[in-house]
N, C-alpha and C positions, 0 to 999 in steps of 0.2 A: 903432053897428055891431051887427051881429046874434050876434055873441056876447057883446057886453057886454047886449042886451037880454035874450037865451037863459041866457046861461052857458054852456050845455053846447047842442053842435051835431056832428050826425051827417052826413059827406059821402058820398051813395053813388052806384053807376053800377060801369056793365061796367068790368072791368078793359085797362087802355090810354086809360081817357079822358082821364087825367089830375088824378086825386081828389090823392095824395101831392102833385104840382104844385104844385097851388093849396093844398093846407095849408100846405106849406111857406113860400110865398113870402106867402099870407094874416097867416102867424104870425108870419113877422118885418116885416110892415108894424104889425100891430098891435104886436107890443113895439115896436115903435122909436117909438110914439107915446104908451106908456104905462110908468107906472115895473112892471113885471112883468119877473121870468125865464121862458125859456122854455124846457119841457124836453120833448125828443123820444122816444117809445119805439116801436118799432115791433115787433110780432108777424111780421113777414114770415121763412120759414123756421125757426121757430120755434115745432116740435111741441108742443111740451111747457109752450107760454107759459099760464100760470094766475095766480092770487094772488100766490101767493108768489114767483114770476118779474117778477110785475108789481111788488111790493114792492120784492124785492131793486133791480131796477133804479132805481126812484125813490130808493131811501134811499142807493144808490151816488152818484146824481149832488146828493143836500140832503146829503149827510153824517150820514149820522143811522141810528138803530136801524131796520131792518126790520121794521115794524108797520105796519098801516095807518094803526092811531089816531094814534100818535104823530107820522107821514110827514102825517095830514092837519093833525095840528097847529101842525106846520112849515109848511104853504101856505098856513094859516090868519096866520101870521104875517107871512109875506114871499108875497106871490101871485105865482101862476105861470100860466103858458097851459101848458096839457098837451097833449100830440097824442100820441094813440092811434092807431096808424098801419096800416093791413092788419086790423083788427078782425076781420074774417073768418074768420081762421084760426082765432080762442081758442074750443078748446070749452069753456072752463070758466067755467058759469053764477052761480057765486059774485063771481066778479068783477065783470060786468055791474053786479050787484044792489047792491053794494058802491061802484059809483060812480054808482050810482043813487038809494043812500040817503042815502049820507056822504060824497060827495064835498065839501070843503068850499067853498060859498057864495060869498067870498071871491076865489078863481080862476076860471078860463075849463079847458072841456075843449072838445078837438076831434078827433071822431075819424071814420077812412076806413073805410071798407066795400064791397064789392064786392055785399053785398046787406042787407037789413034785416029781423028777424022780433020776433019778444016780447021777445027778448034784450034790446033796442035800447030798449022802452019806459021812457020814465025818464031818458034820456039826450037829453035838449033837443030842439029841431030839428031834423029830419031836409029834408036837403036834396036833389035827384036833381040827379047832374051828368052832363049827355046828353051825346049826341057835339055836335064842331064843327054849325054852320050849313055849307048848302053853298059860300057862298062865303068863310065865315070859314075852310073845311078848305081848297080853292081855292086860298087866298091863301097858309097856311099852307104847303101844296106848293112852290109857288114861291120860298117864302123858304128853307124849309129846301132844300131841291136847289140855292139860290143860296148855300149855308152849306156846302157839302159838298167835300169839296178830293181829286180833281176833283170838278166839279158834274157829274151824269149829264144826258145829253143828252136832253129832253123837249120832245117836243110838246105844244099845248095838248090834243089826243086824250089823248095818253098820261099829264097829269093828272088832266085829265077821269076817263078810267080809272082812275087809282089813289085817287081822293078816292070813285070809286063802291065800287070793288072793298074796299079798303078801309071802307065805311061810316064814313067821317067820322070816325075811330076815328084819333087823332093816332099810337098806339105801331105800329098797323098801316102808317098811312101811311107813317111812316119805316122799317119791315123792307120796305115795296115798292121804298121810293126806294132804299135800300140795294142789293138787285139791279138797281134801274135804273143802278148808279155801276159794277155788275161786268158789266150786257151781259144779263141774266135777267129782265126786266120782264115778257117773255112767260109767260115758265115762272112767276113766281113770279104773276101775274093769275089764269092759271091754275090755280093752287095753291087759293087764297084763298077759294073759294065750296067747295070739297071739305074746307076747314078743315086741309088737309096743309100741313106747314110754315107753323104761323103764330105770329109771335114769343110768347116769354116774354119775363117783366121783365128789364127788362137794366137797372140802375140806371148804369151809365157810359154809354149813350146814349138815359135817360130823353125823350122828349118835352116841348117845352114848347108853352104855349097862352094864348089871351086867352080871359077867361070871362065880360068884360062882365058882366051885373047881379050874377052869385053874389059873382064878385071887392068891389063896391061893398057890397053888403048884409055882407062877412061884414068888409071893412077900414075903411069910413067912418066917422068921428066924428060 
């Protein structure tokens, strides 16, 4: 798998494509195949996330003193898959450099981003995770508006339409299908190319996706 060949691997892409998804559901395929714990952190909302935010929370969930040294010492014993979740938001370049130098060896890091710069060098593989293909977004419409309680009434146009209007972009496509379940399909197509009203992260009705090769490269033995 490509983070047992990496170790450390960077997922990036617009926000809504589904980076968090696929880490998530990446990370516990992979543990569930190897003896590793896995621990999640994520920077999301979280002004103030830095070093020492990043410590405290590691050393909360190993039990252990908030230090780096000593927190890598602990992974270096019992290894972990790390997921660094939202990377985007940490301005603090100490940290980067820090899991750049010492992370320890032994573990797997995995972390999301919405974009990548200098910060990033040093932290394994960087991967782009683009939108859906047109018929993998297509297909995705259909399933999720047949998932939807009631399903909103669609035409093949009016998928058509929201897989364009949307840009293949799965968190969009579901705030379109969403107004197509309350009768607004119009207004809200409408909306979408003028960038008015277009969803934020809503983590309780996250998007999911199929990611084909990235999915195989980063879970396969």
């Amino acid at each position: 798998a490509l983070l047992d060949v990496s170790g450390k691997v960077v997922l990036w892409g617009d926000g809504g494509v589904g980076k968090s998804t696929l880490a998530y559901e990446a990370a516990a395929a992979y543990c569930s195949k190897r003896p590793v714990g896995l621990i999640w952190v994520s920077a999301d909302a979280e002004p103030d996330f830095n070093l020492a935010y990043f410590e405290q929370e590691l050393a909360r969930l190993l039990d252990c003193p908030p230090d780096f040294n000593t927190i890598c010492a602990v992974l270096q014993r019992v290894p972990h898959l790390v997921v660094l979740d939202n990377a985007d938001t940490i301005k603090d370049n100490t940290l980067f450099a820090r899991l750049a130098q010492s992370f320890p060896s032994g573990c797997r890091l995995l972390v999301t981003s919405r974009h990548v710069d200098g910060r990033f060098q040093g932290l394994g593989e960087q991967v782009e995770i683009d939108v859906m293909r047109e018929d993998e977004a297509l297909t995705y419409t259909r399933q999720r508006a047949l998932s939807m309680d009631p399903p909103p009434k669609l035409t093949d146009t009016h998928v058509k339409q929201i897989v364009e209007q949307g840009g293949r972009n799965p968190e969009a496509i579901w705030w379109l299908l969403g107004h197509a379940q309350s009768g607004r399909l119009v207004e809200a197509l409408s909306q979408m190319p003028t960038g008015r009203g277009l969803p934020k992260d809503d983590k309780e009705r996250g998007p999911d996706r199929i990611f084909g090769r990235t999915w195989q490269e980063l879970t396969q033995q």
